[in-house]
C-alpha positions as CSV (number, residue, x, y, z in Angstrom):
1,X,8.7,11.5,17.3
2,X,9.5,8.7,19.7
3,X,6.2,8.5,21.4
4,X,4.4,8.6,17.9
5,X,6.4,5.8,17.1
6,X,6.1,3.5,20.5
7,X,1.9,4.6,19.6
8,X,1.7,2.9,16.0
9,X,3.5,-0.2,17.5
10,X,1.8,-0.3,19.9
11,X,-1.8,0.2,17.7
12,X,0.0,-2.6,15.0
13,X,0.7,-5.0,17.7
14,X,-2.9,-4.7,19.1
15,X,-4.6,-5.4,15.5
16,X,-1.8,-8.3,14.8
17,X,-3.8,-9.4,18.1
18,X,-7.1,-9.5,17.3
19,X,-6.0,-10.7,14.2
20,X,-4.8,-13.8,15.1
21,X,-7.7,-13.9,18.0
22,X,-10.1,-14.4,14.9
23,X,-8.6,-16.7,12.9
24,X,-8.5,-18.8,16.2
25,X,-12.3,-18.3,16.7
26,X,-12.5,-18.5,13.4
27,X,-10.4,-22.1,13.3
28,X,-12.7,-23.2,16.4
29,X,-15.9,-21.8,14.9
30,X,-15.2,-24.1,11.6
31,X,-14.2,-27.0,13.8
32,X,-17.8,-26.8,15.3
33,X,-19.6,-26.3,12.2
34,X,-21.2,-28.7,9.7
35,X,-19.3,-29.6,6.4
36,X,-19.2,-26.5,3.9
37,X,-20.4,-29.0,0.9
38,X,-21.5,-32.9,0.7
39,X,-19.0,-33.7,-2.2
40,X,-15.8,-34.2,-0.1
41,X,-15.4,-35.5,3.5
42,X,-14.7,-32.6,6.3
43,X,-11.5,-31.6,7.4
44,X,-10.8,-29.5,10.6
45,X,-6.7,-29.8,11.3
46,X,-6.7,-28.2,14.4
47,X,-10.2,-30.1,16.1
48,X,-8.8,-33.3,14.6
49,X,-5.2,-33.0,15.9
50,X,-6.5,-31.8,19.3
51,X,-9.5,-35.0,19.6
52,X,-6.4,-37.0,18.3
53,X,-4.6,-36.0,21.7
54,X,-7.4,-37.0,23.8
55,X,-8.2,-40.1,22.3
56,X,-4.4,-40.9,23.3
57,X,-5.1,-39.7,26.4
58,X,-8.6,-42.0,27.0
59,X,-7.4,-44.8,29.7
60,X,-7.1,-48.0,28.7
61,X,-5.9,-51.1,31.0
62,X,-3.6,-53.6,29.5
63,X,-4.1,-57.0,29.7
64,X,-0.5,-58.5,29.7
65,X,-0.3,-62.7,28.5
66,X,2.4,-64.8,29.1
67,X,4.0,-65.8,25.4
68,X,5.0,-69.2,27.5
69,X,1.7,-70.0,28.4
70,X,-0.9,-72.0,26.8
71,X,-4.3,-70.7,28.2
72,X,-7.3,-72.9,28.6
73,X,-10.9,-71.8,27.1
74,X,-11.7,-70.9,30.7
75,X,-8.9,-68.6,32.2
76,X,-9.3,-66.5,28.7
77,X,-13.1,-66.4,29.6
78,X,-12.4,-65.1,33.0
79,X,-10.0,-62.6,31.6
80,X,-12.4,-61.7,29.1
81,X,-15.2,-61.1,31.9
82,X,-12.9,-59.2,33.7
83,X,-11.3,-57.2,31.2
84,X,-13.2,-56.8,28.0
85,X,-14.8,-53.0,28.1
86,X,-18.4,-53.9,27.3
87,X,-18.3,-55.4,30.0
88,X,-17.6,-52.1,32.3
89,X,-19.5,-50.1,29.7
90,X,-22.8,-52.8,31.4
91,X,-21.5,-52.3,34.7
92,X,-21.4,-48.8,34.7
93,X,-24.9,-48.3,33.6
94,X,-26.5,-50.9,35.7
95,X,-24.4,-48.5,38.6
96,X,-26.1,-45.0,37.4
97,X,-29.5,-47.1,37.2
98,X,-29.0,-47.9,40.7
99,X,-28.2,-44.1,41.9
100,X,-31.6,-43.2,39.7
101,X,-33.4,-45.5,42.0
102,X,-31.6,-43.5,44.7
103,X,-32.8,-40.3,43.4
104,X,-36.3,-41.9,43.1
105,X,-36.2,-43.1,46.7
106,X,-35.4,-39.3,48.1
107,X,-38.6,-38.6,47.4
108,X,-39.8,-40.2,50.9
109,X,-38.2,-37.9,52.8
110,X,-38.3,-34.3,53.5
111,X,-35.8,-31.7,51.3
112,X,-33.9,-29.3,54.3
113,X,-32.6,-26.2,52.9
114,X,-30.6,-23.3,54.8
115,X,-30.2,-19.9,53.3
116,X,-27.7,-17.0,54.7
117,X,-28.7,-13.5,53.8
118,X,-27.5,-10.0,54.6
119,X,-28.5,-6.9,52.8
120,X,-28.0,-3.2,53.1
121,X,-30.5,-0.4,52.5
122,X,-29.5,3.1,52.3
123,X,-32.2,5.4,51.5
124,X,-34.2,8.8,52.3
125,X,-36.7,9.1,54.9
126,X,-39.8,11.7,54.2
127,X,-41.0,12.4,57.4
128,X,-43.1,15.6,57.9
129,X,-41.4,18.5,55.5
130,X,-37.7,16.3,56.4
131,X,-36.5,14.0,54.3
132,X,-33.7,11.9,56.7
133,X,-31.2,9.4,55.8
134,X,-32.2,5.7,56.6
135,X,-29.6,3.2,56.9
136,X,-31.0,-0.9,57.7
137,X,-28.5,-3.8,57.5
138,X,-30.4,-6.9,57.8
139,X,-28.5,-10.9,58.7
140,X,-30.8,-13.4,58.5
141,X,-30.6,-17.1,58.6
142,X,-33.6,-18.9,56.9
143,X,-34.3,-22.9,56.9
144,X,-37.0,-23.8,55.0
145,X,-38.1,-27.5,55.2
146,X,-40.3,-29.1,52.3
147,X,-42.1,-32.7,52.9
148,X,-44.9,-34.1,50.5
149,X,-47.2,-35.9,53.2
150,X,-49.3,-37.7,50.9
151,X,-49.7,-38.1,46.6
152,X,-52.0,-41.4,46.1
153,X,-49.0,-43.0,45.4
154,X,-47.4,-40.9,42.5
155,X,-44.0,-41.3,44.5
156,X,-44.7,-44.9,45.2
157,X,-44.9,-45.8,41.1
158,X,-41.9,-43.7,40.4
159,X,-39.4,-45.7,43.0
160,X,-41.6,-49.3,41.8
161,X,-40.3,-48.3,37.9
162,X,-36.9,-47.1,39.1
163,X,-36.6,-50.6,41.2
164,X,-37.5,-52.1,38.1
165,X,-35.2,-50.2,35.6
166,X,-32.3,-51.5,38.3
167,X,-33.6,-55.1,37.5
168,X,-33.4,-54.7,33.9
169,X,-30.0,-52.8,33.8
170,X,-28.6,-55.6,36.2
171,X,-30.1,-58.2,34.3
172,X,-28.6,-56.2,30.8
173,X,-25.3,-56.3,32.7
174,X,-25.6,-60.4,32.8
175,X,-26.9,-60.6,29.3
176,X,-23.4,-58.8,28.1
177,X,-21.5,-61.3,30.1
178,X,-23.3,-63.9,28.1
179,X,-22.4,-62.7,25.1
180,X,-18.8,-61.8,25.7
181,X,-18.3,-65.5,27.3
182,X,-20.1,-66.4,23.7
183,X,-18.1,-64.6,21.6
184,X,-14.8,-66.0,23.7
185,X,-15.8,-69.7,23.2
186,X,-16.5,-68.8,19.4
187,X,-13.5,-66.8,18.7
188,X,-11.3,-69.8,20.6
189,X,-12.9,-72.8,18.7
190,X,-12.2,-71.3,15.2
191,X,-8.8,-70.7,16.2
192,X,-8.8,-74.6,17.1
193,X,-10.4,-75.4,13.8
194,X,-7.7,-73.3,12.2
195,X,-5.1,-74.8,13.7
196,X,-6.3,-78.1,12.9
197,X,-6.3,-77.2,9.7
198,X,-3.3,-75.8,9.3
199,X,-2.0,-79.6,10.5
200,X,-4.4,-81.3,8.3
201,X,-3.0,-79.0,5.3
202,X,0.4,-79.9,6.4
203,X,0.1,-83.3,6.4
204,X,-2.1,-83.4,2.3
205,X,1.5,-81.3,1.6
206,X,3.4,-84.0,3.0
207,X,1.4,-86.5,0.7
208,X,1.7,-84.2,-2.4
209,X,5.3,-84.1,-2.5
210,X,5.3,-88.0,-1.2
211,X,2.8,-88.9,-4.6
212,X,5.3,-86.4,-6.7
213,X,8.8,-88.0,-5.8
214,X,7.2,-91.1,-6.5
215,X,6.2,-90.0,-9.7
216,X,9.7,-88.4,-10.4
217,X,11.0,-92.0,-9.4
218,X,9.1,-94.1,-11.4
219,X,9.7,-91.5,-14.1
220,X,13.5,-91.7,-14.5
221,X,12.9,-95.2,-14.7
222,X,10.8,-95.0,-17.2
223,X,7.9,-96.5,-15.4
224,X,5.8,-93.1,-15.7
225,X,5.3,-90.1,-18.1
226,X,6.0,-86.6,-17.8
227,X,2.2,-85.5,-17.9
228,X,2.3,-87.5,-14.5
229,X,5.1,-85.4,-13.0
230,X,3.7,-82.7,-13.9
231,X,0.0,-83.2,-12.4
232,X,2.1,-84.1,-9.4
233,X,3.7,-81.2,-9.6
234,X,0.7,-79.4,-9.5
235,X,-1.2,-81.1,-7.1
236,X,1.8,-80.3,-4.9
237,X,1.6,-76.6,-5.3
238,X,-2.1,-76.6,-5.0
239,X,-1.5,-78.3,-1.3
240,X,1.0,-75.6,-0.9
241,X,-1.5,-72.9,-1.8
242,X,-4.2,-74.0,0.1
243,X,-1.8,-74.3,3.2
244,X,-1.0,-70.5,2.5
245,X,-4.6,-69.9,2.7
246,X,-5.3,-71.7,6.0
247,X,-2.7,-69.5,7.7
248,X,-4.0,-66.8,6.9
249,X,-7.1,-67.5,8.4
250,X,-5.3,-68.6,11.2
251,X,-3.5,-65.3,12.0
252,X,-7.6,-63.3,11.5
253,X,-8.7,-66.6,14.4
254,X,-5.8,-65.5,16.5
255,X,-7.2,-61.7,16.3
256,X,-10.6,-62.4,17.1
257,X,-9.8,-64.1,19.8
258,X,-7.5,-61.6,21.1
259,X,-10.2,-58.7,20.4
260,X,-12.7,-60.5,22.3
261,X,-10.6,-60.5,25.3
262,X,-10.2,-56.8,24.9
263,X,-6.8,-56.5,23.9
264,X,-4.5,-56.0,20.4
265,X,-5.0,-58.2,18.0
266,X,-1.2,-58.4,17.8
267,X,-1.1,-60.3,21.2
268,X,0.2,-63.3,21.0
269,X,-2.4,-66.1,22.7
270,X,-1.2,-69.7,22.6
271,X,-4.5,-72.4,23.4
272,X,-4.5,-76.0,23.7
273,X,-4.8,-77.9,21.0
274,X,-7.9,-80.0,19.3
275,X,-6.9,-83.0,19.6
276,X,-6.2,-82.7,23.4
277,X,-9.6,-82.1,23.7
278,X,-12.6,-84.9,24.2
279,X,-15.7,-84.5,21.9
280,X,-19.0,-85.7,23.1
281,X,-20.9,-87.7,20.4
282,X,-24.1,-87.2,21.6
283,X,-26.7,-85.5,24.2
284,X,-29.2,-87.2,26.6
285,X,-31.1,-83.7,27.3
286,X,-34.8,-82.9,25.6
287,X,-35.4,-79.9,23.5
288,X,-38.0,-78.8,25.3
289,X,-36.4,-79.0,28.1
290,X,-33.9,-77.1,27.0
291,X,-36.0,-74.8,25.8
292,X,-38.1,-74.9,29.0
293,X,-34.7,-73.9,30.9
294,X,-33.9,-70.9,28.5
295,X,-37.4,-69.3,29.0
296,X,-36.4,-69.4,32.8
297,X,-33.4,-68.3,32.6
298,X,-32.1,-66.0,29.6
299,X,-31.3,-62.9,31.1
300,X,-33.1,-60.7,27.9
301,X,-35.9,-62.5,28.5
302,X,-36.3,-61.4,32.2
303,X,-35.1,-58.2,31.6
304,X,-38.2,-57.7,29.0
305,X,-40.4,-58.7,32.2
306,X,-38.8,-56.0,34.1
307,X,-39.5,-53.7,31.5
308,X,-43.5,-54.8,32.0
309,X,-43.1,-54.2,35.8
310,X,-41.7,-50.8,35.1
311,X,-44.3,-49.5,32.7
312,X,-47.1,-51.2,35.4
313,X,-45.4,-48.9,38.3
314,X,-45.8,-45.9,35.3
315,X,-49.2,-46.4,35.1
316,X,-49.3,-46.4,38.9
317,X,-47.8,-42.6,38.9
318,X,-49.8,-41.7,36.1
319,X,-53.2,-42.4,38.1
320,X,-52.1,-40.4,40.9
321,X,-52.2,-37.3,38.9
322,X,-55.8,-37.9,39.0
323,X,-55.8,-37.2,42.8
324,X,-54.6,-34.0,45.0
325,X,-51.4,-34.0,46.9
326,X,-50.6,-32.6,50.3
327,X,-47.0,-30.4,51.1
328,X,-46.2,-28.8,54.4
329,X,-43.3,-26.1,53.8
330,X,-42.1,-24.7,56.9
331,X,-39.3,-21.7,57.3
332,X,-37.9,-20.7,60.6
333,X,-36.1,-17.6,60.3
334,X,-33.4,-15.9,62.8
335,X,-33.1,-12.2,61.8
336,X,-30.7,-10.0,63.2
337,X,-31.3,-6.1,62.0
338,X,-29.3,-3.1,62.4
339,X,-30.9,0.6,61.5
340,X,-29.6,4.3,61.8
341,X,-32.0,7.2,61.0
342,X,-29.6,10.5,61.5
343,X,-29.2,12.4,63.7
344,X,-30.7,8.9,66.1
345,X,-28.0,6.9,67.0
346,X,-27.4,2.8,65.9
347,X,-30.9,0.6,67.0
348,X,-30.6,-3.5,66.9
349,X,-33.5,-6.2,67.1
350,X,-33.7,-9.6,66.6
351,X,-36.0,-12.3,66.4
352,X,-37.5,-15.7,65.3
353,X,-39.4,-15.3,62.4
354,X,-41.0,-17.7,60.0
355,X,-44.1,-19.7,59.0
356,X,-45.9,-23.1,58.7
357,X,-47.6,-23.4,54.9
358,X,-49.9,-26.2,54.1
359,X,-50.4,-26.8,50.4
360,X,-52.9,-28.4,49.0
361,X,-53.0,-29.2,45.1
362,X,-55.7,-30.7,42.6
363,X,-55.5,-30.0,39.5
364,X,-59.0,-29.6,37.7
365,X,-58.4,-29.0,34.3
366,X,-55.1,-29.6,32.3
367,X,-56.4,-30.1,28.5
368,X,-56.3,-33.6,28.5
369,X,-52.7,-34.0,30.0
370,X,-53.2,-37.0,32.4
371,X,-55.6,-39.0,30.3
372,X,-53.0,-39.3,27.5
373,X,-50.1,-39.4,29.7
374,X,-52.2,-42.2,31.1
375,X,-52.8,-43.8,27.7
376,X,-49.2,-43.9,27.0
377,X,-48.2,-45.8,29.8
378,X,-50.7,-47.8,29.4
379,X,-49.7,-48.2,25.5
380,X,-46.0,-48.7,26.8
381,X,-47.0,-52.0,29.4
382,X,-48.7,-53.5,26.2
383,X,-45.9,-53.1,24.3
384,X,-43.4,-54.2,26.4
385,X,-45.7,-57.4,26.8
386,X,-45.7,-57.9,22.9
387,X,-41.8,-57.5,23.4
388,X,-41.6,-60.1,25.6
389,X,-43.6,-62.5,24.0
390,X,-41.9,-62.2,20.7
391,X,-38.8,-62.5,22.9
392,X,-40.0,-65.6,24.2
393,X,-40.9,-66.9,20.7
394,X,-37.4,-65.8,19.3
395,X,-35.9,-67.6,22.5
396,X,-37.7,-71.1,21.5
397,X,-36.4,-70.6,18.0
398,X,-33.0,-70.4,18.6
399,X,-32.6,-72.9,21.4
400,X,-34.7,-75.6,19.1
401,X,-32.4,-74.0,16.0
402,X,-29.3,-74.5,18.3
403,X,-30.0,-78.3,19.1
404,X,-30.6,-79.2,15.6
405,X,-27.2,-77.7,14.4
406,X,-25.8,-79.8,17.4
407,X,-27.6,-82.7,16.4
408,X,-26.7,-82.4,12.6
409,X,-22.7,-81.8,14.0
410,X,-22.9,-84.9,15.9
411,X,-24.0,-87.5,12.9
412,X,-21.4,-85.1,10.9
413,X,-19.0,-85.5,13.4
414,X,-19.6,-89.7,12.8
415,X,-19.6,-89.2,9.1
416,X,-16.2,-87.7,9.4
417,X,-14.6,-90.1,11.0
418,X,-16.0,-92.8,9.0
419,X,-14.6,-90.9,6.2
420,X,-11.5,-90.1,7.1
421,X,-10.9,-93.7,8.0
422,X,-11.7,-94.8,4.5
423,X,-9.8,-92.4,2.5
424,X,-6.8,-93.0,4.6
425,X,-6.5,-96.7,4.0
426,X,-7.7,-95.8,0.4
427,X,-4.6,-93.4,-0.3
428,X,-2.4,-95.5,1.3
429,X,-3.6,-98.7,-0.6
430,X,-3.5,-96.4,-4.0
431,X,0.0,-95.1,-3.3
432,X,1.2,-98.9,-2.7
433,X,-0.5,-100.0,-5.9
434,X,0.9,-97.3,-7.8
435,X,4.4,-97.7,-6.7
436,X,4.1,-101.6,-7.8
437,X,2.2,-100.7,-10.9
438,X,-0.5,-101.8,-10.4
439,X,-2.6,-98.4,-10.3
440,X,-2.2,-95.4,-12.3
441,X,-1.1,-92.1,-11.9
442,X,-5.2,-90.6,-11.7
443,X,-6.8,-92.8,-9.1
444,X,-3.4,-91.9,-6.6
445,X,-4.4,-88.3,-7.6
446,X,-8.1,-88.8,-6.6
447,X,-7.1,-90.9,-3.6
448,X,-5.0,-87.8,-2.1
449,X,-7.6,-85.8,-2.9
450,X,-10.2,-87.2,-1.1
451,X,-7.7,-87.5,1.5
452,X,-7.3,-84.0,1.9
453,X,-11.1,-83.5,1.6
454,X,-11.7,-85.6,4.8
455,X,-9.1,-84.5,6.7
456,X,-10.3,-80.9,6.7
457,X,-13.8,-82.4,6.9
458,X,-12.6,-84.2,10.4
459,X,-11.5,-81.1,12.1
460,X,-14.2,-79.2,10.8
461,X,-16.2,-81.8,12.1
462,X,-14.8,-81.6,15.4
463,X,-14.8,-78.1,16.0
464,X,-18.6,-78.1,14.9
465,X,-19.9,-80.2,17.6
466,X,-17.9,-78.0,20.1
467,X,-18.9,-74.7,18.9
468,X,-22.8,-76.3,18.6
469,X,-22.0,-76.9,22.6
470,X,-21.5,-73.3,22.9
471,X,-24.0,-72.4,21.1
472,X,-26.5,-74.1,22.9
473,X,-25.3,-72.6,26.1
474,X,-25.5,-69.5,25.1
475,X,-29.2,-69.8,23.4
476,X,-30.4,-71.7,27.0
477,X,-28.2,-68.7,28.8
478,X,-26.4,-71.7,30.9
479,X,-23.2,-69.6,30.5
480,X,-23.9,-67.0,33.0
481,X,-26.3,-69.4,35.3
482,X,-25.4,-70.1,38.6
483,X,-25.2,-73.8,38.3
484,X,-25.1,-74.4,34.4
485,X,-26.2,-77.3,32.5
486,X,-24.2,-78.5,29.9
487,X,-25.8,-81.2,27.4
């Protein structure tokens, strides 16, 4: 009974097995597969958990700041340049473009191949009314050597469009730089503006609770009414509201700045602040200059023209089809044979075989296949010169677009201060008034008001003209030009 026993465990432990085999194909199958129905999103535990893992496991540099520091506009730049991961995502492709114009380039030269063989026949021999065993091992060492000696250029247009799909992925590779320096210089001048902010809404609290303890003053000595107190009262904790919301949006600033330098937007990043900074009040540079610059310069732009001198070299390959082209395959061979025909003993030869083949192609008739491939190409230059001439277009647009919002913040810039000039002196000559009694309760109101107004208005102000900078550098593509010109 014993081995009857050891049998069905053995039988139950095998299906337990396979069991559990399926239901792990099974598990995997359903990971692969598309959702069972569109009404509820798709779950797969185990695929998710196990992507989960190597998402974990994806490396990631970190990008450690000093808390002490205060960084300047231009170190976070270079960090950003050197660290943000589009950055290496442009790198890496303008890298594999290069090795495809490697591949391309092979082309020139003869392909070399070497071959080891050995093989053993063992077979019967009919030889008169005998059949006799036959016995051949065969080593042979083959090299066969492949070179295209002429193609009316096919090879030519395919290393002239790989050259140029290196320009444009190198070019591509300066245009994300643009954009992340961009997106560094934007990210760090909001934070500026909402830092000045946050000081320009502390200092419109600081006035609230100044015009309500006057208030409460004049109050208990019956000099004021209650409804007085109490629109002081709420005029202070709409200053106090308003300062809530301007650090709030001081905390998403600090995040966007950090995520443009490719790192949590936890991290702590400490910049200089606005008023250390000087603000030009004017340019001396011509739009169409400008704009004359950007059209030289933008790196899109020029990698649209690259994209025209690739489908050109495209067309190049496509005539070529047109035309025969000429191979020479040669194949030296050493062979080293061994044979045995019973009852004769062991024989051995050797030699050099091999051949010269010269191979001519044309092709006469294909159904129409290089006329259209032709006509594509040919459609694909004229489209990428469309391309670039709306590029150019939409190049002008934003550069002129760019210098009219600089324009605009400079006389806004003016405005501001002239503002903020007048409302100061008018609070303060309000407040006075009203603490004399000579004013009421509404014009201080109004006066702090308007206080408030233009001080936000002035760092707003402020921040505009240098964010217009930016964006003007980044529309002319001065950013990422060797020598930059900064209006």
């Amino acid at each position: 009974m014993l081995p009857l026993v050891r049998q069905s465990a053995m039988r139950i432990l095998a299906s337990t097995a396979m069991v559990v085999a399926f239901f792990s194909h099974s598990t995997c199958a359903f990971g692969q597969s598309a959702p069972g129905s569109p009404d509820h999103p798709w779950h797969a535990p185990a695929a998710e958990q196990k992507l989960e893992m190597e998402a974990k496991g994806v490396p990631h540099p970190e990008l450690i700041l000093d808390p002490a520091k205060t960084y300047s506009l231009s170190e976070l730049v270079d960090l950003a340049e050197s660290h943000n991961p589009q950055t290496r995502l442009a790198w890496e492709r303008a890298r594999s473009q290069a090795a495809a114009l490697g591949v391309a380039r092979s082309d020139l030269y003869p392909t070399l191949v070497a071959v080891a063989l050995s093989q053993t026949v063992r077979q019967e021999i009919l030889f008169a009314n005998h059949f006799y065993p036959q016995v051949v091992q065969d080593f042979a060492v083959a090299v066969e050597l492949n070179y295209t000696i002429f193609d009316f250029g096919a090879r030519r247009g395919r290393i002239d469009s790989a050259k140029a799909e290196t320009l444009a992925a190198n070019l591509a590779f300066n245009d994300v730089h643009r954009s992340i320096i961009y997106q560094v210089q934007h990210a760090y001048y909001q934070l500026l503006n909402a830092t000045g902010q946050e000081d320009a809404a502390r200092a419109n609290l600081a006035n609230a609770q100044a015009v309500q303890q006057a208030a409460e003053e004049r109050l208990n000595n019956g000099l004021a009414t209650l409804p007085d107190v109490l629109e002081a009262r709420s005029a202070t904790a709409q200053a106090e509201y308003e300062l809530q919301a301007v650090l709030g949006a001081e905390e998403i600033a600090r995040g966007n700045l950090a995520t443009s330098l490719g790192i949590s937007p936890t991290t702590t990043i400490h910049v200089q602040a606005l008023n250390d900074l000087t603000i030009p009040d004017s340019t001396s540079e011509a739009v169409d200059t400008a704009i004359d610059r950007a059209l030289a310069q933008r790196p899109d732009l020029l990698q649209q023209v690259a994209e025209i001198r690739s489908a050109n070299a495209r067309i190049k390959e496509a005539n070529a089809a047109y035309y025969p082209s000429l191979q020479v395959t040669a194949t030296p061979t050493g062979q080293a044979l061994f044979g045995l025909q019973k009852p004769s003993p062991w024989v051995f030869t050797g030699d050099l075989a091999g051949g010269i083949v010269f191979n001519l192609n044309w092709t006469i008739l294909d159904g129409g296949a290089r006329r259209n491939n032709l006509a594509r190409a040919k459609a694909d230059e004229h489209a990428a010169e469309a391309q670039a001439n709306a590029k150019r277009d939409q190049i002008a647009n934003e550069v002129w677009a760019a210098y009219s919002s600089l324009n605009t913040a400079f006389r806004q810039h003016q405005s501001a201060l002239a503002l903020l000039e007048a409302s100061s002196k008018s609070y303060e000559a309000a407040l006075e008034s009203y603490n004399y009694g000579l004013r009421n309760f509404l014009d201080v109101t109004a006066a702090q008001r308007t206080l408030a107004l233009a001080r936000s208005a002035d760092v707003l102000a402020r921040t505009q003209v240098l964010t217009a900078l930016v964006e003007v550098a980044f529309r002319t593509g001065d950013s990422v030009h060797a020598k930059p010109t900064v209006p």
